[in-house]
N, CA, C and O atoms as a Maestro MAE file, in Angstrom:
{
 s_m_m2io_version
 :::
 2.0.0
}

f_m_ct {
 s_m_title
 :::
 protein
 m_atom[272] {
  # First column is atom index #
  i_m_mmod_type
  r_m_x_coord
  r_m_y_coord
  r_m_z_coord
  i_m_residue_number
  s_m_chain_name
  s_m_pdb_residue_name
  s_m_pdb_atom_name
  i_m_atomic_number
  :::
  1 25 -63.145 7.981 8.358 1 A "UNK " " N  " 7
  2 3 -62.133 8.405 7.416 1 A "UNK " " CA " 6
  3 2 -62.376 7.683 6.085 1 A "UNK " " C  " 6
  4 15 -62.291 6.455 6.112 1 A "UNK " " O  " 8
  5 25 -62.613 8.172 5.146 2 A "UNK " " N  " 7
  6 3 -62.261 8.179 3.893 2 A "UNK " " CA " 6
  7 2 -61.226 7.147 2.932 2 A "UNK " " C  " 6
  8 15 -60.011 7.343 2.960 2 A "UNK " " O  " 8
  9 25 -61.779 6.117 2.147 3 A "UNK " " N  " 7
  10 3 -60.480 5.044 2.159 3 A "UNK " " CA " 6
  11 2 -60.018 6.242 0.450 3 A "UNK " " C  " 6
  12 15 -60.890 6.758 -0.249 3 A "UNK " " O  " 8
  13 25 -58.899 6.342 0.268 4 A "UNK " " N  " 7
  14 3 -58.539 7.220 -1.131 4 A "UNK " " CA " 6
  15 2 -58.678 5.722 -1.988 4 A "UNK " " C  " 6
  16 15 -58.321 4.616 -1.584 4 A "UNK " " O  " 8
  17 25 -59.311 6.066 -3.290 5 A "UNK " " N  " 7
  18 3 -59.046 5.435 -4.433 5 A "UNK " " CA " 6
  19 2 -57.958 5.569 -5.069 5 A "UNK " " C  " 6
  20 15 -57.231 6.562 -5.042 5 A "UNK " " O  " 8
  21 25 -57.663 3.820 -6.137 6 A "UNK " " N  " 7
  22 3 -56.528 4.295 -6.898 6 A "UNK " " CA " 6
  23 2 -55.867 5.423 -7.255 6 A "UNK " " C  " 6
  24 15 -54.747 5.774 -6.883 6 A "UNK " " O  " 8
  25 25 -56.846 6.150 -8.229 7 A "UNK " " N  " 7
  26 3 -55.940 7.378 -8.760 7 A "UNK " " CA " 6
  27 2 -55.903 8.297 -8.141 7 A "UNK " " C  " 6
  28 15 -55.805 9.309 -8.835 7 A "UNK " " O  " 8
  29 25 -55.943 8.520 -6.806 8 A "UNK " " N  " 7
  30 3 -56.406 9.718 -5.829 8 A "UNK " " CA " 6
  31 2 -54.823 9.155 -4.958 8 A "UNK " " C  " 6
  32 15 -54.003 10.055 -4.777 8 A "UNK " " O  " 8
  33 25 -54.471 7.856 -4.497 9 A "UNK " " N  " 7
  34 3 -53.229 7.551 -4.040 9 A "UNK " " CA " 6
  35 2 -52.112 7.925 -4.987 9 A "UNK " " C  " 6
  36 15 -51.103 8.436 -4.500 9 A "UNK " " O  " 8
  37 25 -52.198 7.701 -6.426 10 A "UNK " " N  " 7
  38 3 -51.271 7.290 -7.238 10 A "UNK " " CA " 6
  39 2 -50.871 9.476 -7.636 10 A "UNK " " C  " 6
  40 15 -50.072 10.269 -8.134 10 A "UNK " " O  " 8
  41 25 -51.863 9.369 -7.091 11 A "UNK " " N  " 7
  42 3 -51.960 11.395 -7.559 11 A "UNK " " CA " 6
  43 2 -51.223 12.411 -6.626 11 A "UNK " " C  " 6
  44 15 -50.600 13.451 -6.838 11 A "UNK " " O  " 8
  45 25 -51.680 11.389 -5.036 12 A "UNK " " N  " 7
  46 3 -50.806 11.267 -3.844 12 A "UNK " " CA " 6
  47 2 -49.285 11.346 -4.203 12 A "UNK " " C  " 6
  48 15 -48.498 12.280 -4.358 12 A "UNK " " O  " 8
  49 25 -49.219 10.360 -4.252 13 A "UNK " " N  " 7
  50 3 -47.711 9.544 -4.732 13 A "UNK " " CA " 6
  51 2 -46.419 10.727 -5.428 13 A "UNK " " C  " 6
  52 15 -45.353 11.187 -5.019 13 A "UNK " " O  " 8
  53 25 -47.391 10.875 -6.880 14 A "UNK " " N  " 7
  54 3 -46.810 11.734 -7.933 14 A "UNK " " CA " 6
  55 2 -46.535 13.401 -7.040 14 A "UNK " " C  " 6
  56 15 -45.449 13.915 -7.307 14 A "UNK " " O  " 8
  57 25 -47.082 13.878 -6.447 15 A "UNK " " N  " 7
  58 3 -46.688 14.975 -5.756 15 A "UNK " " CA " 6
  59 2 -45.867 14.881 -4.459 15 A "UNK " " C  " 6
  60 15 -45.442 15.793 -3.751 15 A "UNK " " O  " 8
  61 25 -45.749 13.513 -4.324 16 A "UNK " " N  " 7
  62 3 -44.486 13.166 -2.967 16 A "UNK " " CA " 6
  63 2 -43.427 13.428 -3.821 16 A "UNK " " C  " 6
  64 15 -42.601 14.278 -3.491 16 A "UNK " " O  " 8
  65 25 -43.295 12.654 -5.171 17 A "UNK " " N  " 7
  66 3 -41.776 12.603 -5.838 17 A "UNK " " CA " 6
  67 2 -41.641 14.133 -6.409 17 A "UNK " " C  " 6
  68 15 -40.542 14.688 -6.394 17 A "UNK " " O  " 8
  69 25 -42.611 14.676 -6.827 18 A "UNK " " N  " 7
  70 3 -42.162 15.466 -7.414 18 A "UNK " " CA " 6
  71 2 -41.715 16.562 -6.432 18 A "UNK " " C  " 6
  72 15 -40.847 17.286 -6.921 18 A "UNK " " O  " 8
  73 25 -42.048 16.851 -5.281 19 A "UNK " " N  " 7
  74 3 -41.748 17.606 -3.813 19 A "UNK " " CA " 6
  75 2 -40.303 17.410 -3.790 19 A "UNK " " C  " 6
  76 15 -39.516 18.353 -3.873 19 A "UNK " " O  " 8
  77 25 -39.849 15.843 -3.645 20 A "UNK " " N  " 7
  78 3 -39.004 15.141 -3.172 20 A "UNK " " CA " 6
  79 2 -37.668 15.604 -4.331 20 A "UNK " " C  " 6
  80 15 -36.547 15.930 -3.941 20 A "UNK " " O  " 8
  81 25 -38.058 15.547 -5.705 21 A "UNK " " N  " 7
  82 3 -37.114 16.364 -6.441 21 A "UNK " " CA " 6
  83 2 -36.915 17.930 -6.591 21 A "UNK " " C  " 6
  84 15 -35.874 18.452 -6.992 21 A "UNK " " O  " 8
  85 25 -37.981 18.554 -6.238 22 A "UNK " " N  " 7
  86 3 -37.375 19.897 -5.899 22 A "UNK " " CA " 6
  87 2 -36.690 20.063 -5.233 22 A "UNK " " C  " 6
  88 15 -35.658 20.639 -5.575 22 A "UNK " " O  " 8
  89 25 -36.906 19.611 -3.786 23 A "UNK " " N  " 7
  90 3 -36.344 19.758 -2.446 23 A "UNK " " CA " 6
  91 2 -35.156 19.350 -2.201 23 A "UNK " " C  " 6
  92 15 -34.232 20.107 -1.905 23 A "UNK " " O  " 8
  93 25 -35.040 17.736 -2.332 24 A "UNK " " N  " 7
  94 3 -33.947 17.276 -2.337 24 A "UNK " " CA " 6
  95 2 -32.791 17.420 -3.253 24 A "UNK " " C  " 6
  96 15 -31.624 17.123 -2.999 24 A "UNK " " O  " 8
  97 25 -33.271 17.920 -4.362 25 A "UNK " " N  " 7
  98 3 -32.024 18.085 -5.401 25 A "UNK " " CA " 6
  99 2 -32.469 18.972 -6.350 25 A "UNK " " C  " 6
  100 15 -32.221 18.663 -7.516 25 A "UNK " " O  " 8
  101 25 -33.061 19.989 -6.151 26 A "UNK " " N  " 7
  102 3 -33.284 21.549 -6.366 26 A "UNK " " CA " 6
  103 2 -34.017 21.329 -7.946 26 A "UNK " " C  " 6
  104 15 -34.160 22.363 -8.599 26 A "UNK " " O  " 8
  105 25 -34.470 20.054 -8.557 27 A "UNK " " N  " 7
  106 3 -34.419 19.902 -9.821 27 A "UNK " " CA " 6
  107 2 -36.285 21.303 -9.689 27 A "UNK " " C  " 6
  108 15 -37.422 20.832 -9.715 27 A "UNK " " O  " 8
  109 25 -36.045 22.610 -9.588 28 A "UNK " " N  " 7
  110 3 -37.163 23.209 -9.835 28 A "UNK " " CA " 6
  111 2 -38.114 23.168 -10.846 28 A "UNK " " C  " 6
  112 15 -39.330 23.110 -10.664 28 A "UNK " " O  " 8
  113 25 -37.394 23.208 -12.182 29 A "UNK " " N  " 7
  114 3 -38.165 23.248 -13.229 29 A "UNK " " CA " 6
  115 2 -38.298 21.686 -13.668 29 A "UNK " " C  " 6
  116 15 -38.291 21.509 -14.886 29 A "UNK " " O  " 8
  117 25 -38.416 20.545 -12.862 30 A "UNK " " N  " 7
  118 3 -38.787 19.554 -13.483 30 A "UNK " " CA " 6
  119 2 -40.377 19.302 -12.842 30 A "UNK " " C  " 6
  120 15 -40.949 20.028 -12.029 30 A "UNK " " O  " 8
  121 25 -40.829 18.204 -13.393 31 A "UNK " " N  " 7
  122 3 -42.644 18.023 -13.187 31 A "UNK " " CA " 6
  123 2 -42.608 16.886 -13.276 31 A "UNK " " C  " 6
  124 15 -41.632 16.204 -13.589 31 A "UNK " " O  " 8
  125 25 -44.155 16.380 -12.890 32 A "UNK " " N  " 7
  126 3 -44.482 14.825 -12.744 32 A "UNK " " CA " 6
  127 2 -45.630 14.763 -13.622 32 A "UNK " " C  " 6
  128 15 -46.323 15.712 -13.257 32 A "UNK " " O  " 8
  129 25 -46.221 14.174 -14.580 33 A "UNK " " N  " 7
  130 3 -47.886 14.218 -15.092 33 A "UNK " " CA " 6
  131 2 -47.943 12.534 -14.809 33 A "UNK " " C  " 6
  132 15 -47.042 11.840 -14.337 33 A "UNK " " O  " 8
  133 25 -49.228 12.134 -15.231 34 A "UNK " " N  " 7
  134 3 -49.465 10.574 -15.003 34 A "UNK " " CA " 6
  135 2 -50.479 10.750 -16.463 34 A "UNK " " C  " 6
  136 15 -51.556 11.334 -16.583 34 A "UNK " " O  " 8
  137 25 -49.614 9.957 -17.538 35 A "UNK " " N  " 7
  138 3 -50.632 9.810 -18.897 35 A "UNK " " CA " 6
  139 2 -50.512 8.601 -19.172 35 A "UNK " " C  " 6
  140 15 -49.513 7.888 -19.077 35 A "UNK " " O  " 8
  141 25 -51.806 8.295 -19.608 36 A "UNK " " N  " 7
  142 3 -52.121 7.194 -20.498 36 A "UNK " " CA " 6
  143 2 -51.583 5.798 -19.607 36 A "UNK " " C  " 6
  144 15 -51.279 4.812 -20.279 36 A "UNK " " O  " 8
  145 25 -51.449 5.708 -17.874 37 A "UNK " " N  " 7
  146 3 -50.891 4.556 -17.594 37 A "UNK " " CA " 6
  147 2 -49.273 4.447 -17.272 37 A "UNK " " C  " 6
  148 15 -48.564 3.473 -17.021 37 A "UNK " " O  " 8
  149 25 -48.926 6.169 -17.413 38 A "UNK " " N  " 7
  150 3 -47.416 6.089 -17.277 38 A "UNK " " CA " 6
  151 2 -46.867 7.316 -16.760 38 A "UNK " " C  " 6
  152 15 -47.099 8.416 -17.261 38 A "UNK " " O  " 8
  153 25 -45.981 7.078 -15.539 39 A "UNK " " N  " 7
  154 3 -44.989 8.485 -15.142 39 A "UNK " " CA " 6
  155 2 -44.547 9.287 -16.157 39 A "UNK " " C  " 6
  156 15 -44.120 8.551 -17.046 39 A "UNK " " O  " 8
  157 25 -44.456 10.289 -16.417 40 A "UNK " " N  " 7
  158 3 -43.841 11.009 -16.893 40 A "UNK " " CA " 6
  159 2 -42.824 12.350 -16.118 40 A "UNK " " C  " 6
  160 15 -43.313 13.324 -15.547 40 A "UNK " " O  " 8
  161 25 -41.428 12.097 -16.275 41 A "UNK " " N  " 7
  162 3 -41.067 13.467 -15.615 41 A "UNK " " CA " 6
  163 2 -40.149 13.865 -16.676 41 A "UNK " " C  " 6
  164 15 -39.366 13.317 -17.452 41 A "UNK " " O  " 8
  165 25 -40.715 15.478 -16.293 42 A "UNK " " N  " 7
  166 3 -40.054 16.214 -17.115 42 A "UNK " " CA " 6
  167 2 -39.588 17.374 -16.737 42 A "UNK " " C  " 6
  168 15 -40.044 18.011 -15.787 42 A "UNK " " O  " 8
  169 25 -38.287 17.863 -17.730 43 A "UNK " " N  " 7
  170 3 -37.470 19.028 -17.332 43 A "UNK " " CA " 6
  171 2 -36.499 19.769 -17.976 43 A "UNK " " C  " 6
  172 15 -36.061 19.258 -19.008 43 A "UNK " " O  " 8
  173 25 -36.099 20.710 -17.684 44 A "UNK " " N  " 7
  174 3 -35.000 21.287 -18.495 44 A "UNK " " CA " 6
  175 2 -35.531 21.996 -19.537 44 A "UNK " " C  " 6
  176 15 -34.768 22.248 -20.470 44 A "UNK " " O  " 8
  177 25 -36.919 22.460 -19.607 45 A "UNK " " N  " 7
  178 3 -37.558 23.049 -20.728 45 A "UNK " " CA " 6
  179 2 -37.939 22.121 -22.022 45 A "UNK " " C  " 6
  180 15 -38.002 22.232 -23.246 45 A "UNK " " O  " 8
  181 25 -38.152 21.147 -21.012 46 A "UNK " " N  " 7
  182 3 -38.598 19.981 -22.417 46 A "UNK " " CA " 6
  183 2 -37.934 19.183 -23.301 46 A "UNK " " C  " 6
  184 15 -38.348 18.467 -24.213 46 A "UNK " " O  " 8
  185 25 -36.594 19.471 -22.797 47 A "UNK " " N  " 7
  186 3 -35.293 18.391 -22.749 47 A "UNK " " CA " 6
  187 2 -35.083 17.352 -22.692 47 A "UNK " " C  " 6
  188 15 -34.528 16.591 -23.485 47 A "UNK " " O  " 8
  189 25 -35.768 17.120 -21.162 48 A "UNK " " N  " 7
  190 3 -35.427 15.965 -20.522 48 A "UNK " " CA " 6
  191 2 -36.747 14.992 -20.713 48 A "UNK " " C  " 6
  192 15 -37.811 15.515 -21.046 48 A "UNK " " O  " 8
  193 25 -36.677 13.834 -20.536 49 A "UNK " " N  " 7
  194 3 -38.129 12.886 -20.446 49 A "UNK " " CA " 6
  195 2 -37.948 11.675 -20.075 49 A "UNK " " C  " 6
  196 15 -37.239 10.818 -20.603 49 A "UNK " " O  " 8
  197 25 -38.601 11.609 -19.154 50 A "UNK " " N  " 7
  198 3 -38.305 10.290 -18.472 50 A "UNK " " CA " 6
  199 2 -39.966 9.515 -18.747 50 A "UNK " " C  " 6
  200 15 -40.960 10.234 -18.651 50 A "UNK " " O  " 8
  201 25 -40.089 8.266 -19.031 51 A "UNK " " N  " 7
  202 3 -41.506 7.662 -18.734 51 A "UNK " " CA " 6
  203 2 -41.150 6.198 -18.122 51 A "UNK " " C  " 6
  204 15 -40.166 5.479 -18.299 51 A "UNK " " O  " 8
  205 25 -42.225 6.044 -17.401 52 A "UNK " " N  " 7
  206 3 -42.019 4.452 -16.711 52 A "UNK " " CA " 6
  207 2 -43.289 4.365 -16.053 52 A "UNK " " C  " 6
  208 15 -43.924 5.332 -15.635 52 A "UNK " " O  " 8
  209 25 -43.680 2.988 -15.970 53 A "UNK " " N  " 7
  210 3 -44.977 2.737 -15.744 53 A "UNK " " CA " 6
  211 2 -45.214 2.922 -14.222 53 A "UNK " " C  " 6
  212 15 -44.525 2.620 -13.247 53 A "UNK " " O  " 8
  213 25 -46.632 3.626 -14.372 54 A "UNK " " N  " 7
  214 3 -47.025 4.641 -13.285 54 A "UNK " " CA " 6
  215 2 -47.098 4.067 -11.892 54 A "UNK " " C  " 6
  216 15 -46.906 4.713 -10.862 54 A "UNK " " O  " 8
  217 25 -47.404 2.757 -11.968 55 A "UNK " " N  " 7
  218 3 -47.449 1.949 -10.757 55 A "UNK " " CA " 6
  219 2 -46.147 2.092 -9.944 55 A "UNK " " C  " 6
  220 15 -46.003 2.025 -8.723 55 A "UNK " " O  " 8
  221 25 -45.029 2.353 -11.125 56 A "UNK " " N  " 7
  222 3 -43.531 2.489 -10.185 56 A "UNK " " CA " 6
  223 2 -43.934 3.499 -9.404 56 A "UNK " " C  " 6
  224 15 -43.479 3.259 -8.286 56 A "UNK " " O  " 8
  225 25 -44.493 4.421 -9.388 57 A "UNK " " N  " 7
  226 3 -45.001 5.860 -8.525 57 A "UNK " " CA " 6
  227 2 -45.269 5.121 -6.987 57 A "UNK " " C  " 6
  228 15 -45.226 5.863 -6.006 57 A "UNK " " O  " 8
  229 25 -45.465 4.075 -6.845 58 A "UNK " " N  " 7
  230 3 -45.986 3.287 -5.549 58 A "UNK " " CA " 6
  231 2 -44.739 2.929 -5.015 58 A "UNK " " C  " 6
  232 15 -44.925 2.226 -4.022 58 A "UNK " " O  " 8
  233 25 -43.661 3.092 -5.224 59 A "UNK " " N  " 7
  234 3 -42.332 2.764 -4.494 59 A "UNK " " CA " 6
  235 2 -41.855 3.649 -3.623 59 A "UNK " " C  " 6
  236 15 -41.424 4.590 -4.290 59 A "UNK " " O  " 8
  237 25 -41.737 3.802 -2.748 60 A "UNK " " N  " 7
  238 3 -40.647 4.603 -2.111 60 A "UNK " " CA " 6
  239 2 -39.803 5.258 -2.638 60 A "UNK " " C  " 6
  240 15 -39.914 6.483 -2.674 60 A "UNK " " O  " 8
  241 25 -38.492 4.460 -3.313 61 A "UNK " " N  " 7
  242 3 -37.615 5.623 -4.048 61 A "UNK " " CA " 6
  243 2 -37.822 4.641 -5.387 61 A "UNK " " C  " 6
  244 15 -37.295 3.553 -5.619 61 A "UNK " " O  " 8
  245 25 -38.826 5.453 -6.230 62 A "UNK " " N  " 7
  246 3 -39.195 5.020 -7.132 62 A "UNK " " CA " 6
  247 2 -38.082 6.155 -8.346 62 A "UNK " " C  " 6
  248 15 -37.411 5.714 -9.279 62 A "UNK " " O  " 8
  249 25 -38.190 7.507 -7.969 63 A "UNK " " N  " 7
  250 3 -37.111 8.095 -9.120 63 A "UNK " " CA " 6
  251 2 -35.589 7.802 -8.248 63 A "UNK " " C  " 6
  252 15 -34.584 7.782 -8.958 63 A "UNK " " O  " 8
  253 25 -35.460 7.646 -7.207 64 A "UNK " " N  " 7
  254 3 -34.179 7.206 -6.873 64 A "UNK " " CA " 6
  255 2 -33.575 5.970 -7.876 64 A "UNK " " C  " 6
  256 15 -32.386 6.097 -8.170 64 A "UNK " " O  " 8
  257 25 -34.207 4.919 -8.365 65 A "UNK " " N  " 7
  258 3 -34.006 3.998 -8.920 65 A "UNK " " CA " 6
  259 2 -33.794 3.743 -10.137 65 A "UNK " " C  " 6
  260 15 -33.411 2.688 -10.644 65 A "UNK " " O  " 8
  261 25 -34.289 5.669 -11.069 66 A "UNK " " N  " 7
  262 3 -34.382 5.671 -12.105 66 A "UNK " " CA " 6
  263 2 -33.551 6.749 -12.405 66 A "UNK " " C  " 6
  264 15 -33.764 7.472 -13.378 66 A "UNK " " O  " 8
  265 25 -32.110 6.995 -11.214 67 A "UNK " " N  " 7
  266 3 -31.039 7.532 -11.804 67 A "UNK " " CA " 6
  267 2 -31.005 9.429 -11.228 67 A "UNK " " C  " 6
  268 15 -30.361 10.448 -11.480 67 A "UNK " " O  " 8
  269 25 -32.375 8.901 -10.167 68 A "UNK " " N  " 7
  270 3 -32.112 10.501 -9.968 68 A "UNK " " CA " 6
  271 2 -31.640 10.613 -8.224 68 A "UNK " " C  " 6
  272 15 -31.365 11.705 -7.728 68 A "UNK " " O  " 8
  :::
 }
 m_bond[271] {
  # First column is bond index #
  i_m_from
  i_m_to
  i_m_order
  :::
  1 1 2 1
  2 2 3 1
  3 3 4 2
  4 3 5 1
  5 5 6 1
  6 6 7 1
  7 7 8 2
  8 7 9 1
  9 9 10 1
  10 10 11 1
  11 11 12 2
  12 11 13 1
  13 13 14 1
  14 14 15 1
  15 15 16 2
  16 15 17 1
  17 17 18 1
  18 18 19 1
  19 19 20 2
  20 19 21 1
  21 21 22 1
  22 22 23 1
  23 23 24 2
  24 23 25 1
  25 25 26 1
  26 26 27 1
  27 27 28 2
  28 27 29 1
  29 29 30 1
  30 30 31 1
  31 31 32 2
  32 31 33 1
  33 33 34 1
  34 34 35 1
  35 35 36 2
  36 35 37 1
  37 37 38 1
  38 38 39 1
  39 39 40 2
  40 39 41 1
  41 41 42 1
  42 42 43 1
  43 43 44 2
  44 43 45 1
  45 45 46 1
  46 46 47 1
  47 47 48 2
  48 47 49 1
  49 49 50 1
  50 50 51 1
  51 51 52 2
  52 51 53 1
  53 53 54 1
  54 54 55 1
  55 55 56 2
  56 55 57 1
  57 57 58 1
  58 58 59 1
  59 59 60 2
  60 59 61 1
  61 61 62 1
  62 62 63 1
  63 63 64 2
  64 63 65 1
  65 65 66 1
  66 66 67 1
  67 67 68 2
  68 67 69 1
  69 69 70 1
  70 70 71 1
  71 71 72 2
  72 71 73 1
  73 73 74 1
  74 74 75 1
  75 75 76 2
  76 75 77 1
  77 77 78 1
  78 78 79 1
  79 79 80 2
  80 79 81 1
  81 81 82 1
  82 82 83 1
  83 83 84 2
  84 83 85 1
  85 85 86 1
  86 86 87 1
  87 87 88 2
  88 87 89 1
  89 89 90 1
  90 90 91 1
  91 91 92 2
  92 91 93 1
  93 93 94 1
  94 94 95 1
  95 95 96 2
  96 95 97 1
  97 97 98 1
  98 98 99 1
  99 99 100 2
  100 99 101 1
  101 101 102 1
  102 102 103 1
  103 103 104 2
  104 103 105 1
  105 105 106 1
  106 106 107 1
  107 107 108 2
  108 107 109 1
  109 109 110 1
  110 110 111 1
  111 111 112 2
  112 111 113 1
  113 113 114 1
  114 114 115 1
  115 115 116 2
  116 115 117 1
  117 117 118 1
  118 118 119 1
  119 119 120 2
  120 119 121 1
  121 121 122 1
  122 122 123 1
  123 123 124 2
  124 123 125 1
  125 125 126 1
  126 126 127 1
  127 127 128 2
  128 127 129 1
  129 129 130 1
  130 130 131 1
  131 131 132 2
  132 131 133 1
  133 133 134 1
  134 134 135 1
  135 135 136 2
  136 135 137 1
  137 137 138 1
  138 138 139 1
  139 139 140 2
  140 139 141 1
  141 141 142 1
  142 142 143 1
  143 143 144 2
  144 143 145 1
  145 145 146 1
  146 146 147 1
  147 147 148 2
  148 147 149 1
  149 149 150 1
  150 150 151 1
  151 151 152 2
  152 151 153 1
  153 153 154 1
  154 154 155 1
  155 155 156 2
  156 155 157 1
  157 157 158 1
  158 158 159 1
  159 159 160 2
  160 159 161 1
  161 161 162 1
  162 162 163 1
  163 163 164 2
  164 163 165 1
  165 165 166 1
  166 166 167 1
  167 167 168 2
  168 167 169 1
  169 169 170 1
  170 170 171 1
  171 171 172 2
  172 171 173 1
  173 173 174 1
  174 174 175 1
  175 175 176 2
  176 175 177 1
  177 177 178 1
  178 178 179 1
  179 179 180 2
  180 179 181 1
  181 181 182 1
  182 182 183 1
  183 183 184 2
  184 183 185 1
  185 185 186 1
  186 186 187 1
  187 187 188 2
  188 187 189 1
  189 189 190 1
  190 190 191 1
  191 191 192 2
  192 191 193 1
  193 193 194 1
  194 194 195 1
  195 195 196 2
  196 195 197 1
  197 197 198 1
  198 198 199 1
  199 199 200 2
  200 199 201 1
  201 201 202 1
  202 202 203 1
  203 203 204 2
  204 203 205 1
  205 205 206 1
  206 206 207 1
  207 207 208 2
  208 207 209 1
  209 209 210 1
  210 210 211 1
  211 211 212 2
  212 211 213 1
  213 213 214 1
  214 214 215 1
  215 215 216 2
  216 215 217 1
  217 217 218 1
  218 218 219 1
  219 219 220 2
  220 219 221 1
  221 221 222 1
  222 222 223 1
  223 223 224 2
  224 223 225 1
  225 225 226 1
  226 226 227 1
  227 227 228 2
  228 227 229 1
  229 229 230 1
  230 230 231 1
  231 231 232 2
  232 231 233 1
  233 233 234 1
  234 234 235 1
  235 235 236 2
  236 235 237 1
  237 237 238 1
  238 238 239 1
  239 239 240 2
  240 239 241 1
  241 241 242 1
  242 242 243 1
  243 243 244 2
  244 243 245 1
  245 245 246 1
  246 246 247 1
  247 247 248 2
  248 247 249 1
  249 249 250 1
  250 250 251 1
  251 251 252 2
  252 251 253 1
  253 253 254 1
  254 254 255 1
  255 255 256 2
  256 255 257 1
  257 257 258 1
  258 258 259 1
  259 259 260 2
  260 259 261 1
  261 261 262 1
  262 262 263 1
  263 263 264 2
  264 263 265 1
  265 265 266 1
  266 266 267 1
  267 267 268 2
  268 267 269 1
  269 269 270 1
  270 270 271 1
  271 271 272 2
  :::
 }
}
């Protein structure tokens, strides 16, 4: 088996939360990107913007913590 590299986990990660906010709280039109070293989620047609450093992506309830 295959050990995943950093950005291949952290890429992991970003499509758990972003699953995890559709699903769990219907947020459909929001998204996850990873730029420059940092979460980004976004929504509401470009409304909304959240950024925080990408490593938070390695938490468990990493957007739980950030109010969602």
């Amino acid at each position: 088996m295959r050990k995943l590299n950093r950005q291949e986990f952290l890429e992991m990660r970003r499509r758990m939360h972003e699953e995890w906010l559709r699903r769990d709280h219907r947020f459909q039109t929001f998204s996850i990107a990873i730029e420059d070293g940092e979460a980004v989620v976004r929504g509401w047609g470009g409304e909304f913007e959240l950024r925080f450093p990408a490593r938070g992506l390695l938490e468990p309830d990493a957007l739980r913590r950030r109010g969602f």
